[in-house]
DOFIMAR-478278 format. One line per field, with one value per atom (N, C-alpha, C, O): x, y, z. Coordinates in nm, 4 decimals, always signed. Layout:
N
c1 [X/...] $
c2 [Y/...] $
c3 [Z/...] $
END
This chain:
74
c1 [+7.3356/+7.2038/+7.2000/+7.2459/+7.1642/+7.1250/+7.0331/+6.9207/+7.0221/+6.9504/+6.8408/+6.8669/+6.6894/+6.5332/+6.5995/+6.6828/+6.5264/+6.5497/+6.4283/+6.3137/+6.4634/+6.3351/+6.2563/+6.3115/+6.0856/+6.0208/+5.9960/+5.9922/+5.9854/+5.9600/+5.8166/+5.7892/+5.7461/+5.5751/+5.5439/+5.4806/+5.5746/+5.5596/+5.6116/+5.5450/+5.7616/+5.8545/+5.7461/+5.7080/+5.7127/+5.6699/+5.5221/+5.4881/+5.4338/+5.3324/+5.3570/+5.2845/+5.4636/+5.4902/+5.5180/+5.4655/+5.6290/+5.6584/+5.5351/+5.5241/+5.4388/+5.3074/+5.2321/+5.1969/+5.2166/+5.1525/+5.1912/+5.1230/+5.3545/+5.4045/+5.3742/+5.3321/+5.3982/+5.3533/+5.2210/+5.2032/+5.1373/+4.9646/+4.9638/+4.8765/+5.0651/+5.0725/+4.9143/+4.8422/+4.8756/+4.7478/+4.6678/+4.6018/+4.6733/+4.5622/+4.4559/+4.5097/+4.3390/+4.2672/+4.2647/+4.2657/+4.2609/+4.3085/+4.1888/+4.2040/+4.0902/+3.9487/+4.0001/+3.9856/+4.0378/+4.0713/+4.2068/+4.2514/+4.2498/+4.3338/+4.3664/+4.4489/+4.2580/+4.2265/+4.1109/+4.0999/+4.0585/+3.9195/+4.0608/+4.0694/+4.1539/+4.2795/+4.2930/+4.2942/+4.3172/+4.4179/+4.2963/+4.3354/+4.1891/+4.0928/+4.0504/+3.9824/+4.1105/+4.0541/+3.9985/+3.9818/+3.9545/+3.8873/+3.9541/+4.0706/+3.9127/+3.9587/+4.0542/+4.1454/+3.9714/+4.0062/+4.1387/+4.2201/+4.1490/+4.2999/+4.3835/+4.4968/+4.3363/+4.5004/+4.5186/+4.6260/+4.3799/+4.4818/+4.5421/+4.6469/+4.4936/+4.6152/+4.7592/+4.8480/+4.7345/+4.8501/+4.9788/+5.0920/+4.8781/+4.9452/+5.0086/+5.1291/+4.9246/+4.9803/+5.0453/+5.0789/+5.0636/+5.2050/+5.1219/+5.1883/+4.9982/+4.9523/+4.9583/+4.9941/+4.9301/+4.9364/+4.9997/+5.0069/+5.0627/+5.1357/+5.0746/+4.9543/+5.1357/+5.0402/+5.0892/+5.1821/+4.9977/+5.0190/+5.1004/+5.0991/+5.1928/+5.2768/+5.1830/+5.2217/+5.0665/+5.0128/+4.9892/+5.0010/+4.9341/+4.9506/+5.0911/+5.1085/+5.1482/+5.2763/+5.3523/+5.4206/+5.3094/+5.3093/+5.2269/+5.2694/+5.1096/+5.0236/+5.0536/+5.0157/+5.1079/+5.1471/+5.2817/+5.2986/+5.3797/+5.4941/+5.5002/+5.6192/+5.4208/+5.3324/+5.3015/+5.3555/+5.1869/+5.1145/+5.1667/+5.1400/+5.2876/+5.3271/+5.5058/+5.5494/+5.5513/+5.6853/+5.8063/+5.8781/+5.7690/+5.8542/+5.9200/+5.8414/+6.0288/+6.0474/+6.0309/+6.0531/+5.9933/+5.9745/+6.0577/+6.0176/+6.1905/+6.2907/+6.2773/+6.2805/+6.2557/+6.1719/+6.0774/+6.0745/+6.0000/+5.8947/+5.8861/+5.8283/+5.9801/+5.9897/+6.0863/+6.0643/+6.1771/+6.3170/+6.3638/+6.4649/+6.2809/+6.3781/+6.5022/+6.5983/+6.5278/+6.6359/+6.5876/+6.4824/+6.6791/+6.6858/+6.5458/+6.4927/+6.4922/+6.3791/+6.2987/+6.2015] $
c2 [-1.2444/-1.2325/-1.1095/-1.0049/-1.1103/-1.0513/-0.9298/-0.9798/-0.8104/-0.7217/-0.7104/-0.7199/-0.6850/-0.6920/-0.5517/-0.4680/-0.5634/-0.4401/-0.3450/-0.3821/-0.2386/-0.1419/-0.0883/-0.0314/-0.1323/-0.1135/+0.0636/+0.1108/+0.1140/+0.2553/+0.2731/+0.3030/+0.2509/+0.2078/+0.3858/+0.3978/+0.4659/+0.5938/+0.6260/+0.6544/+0.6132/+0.5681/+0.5324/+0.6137/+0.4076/+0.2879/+0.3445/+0.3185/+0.4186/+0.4659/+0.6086/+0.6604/+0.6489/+0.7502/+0.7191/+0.7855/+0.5856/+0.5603/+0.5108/+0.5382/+0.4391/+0.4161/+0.5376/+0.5382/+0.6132/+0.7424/+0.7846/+0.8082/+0.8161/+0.8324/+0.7552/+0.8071/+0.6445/+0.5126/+0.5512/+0.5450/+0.5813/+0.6356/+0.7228/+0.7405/+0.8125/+0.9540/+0.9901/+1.0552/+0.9450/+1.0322/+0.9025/+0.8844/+0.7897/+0.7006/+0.7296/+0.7305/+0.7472/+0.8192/+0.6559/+0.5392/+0.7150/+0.6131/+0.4849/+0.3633/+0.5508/+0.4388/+0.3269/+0.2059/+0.3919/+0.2627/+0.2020/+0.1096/+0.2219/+0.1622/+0.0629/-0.0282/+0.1169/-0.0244/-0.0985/-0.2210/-0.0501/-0.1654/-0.2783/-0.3802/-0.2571/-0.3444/-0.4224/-0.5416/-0.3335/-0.4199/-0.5196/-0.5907/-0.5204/-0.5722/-0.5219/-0.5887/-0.3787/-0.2802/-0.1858/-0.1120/-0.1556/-0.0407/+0.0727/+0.0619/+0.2114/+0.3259/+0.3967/+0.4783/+0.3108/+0.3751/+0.3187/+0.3846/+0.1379/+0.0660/+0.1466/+0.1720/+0.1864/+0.2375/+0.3597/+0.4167/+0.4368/+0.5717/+0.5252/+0.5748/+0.4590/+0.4132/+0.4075/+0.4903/+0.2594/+0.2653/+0.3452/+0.3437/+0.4415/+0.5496/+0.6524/+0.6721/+0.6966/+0.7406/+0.6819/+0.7296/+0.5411/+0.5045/+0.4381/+0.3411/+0.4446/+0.3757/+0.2332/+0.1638/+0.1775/+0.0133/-0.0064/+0.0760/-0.1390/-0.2162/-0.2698/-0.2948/-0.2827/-0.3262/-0.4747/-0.5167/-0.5454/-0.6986/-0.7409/-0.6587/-0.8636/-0.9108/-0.9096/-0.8483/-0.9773/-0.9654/-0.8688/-0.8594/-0.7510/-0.5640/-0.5590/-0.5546/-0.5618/-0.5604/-0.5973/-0.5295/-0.7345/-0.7885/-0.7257/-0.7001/-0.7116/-0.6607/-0.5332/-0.5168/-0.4437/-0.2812/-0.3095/-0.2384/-0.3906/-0.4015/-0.4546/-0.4793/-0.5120/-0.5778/-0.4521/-0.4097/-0.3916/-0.2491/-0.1617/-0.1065/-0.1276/-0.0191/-0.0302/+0.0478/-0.1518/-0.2366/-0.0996/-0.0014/-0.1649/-0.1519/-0.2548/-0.3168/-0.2617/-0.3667/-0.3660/-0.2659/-0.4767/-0.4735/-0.4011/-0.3428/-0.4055/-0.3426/-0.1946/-0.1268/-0.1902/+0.0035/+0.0389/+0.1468/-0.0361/-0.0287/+0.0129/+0.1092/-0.1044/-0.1289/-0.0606/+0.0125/-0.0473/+0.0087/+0.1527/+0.2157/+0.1803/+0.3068/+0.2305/+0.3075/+0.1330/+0.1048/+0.0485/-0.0154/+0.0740/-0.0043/+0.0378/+0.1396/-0.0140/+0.0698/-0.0113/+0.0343] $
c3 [+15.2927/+15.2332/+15.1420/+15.1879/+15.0529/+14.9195/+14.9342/+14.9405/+14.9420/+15.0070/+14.8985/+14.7786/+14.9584/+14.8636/+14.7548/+14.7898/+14.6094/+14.6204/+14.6007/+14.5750/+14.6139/+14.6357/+14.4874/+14.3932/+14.5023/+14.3706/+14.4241/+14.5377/+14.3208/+14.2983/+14.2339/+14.1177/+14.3231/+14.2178/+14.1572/+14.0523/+14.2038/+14.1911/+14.0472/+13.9477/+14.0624/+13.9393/+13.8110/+13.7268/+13.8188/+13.7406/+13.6952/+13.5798/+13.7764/+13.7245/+13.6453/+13.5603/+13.6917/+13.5750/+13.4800/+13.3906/+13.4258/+13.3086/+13.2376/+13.1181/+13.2992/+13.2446/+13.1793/+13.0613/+13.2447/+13.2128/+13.1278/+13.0281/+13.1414/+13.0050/+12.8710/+12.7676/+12.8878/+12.7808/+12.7601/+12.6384/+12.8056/+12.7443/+12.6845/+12.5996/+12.7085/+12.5796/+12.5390/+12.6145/+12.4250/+12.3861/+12.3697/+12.2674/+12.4927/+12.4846/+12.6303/+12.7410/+12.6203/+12.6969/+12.8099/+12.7709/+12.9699/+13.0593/+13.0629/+13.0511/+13.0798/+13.0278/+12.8799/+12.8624/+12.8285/+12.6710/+12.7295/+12.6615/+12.7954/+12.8401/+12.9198/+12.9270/+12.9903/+13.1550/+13.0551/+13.0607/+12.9991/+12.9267/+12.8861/+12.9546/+12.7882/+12.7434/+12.7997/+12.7690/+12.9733/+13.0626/+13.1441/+13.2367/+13.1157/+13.1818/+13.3370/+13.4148/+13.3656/+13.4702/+13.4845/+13.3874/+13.5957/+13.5860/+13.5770/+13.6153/+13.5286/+13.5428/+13.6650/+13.6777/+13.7420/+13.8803/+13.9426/+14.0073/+13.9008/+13.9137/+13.8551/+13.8961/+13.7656/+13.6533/+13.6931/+13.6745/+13.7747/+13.8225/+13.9663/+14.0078/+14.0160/+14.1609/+14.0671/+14.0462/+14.0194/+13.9198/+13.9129/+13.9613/+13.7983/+13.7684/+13.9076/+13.9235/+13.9788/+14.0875/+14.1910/+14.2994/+14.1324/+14.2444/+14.3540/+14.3905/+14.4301/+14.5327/+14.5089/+14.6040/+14.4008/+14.3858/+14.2802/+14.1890/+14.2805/+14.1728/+14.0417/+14.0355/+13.9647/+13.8583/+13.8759/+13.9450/+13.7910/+13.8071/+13.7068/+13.6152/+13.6784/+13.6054/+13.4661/+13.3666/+13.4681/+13.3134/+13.2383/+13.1161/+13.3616/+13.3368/+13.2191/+13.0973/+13.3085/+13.2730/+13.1293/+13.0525/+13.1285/+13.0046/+12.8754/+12.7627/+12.9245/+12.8550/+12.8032/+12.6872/+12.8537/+12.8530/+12.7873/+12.6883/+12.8129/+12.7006/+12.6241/+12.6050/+12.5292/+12.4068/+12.3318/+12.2297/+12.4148/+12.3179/+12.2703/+12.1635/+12.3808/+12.3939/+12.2674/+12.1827/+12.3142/+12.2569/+12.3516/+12.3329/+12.4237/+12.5294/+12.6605/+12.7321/+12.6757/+12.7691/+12.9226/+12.9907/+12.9687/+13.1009/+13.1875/+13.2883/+13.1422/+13.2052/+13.2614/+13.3641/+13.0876/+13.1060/+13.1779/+13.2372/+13.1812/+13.2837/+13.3838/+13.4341/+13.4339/+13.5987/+13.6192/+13.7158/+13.5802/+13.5901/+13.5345/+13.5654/+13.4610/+13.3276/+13.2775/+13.2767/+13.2443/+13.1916/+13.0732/+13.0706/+12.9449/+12.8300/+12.7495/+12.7938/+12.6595/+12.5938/+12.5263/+12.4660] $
END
């Protein structure tokens, strides 16, 4: 069996954070269709963002999912 592998949501909300650079976090979740308050969990790693998040944030941003989730590739 194939071992799970481990999400780093902590990781992943930093690279987000990073990716917001000088977009204020409110214009951001209005985008993502959330509230302020999702995107700072988010950002701080307590919750996951959702696949369309996701999508949505590597569209705006033109960045790949990879990077995202991963730090890999750009």
């Amino acid at each position: 069996m194939v071992p799970k592998p481990k999400v780093d949501l902590i990781a992943i909300g930093a690279r987000i954070k990073r990716l917001r650079a000088d977009v204020r976090q409110d214009e951001l979740s209005d985008y993502l269709g959330v509230s302020q308050g999702h995107l700072s969990k988010i950002e701080r790693g307590k919750i996951a963002p959702s696949l369309d998040m996701l999508l949505m944030m590597s569209v705006k941003f033109h960045k790949t999912l990879d990077w995202i989730i991963r730090g890999d590739g750009g």
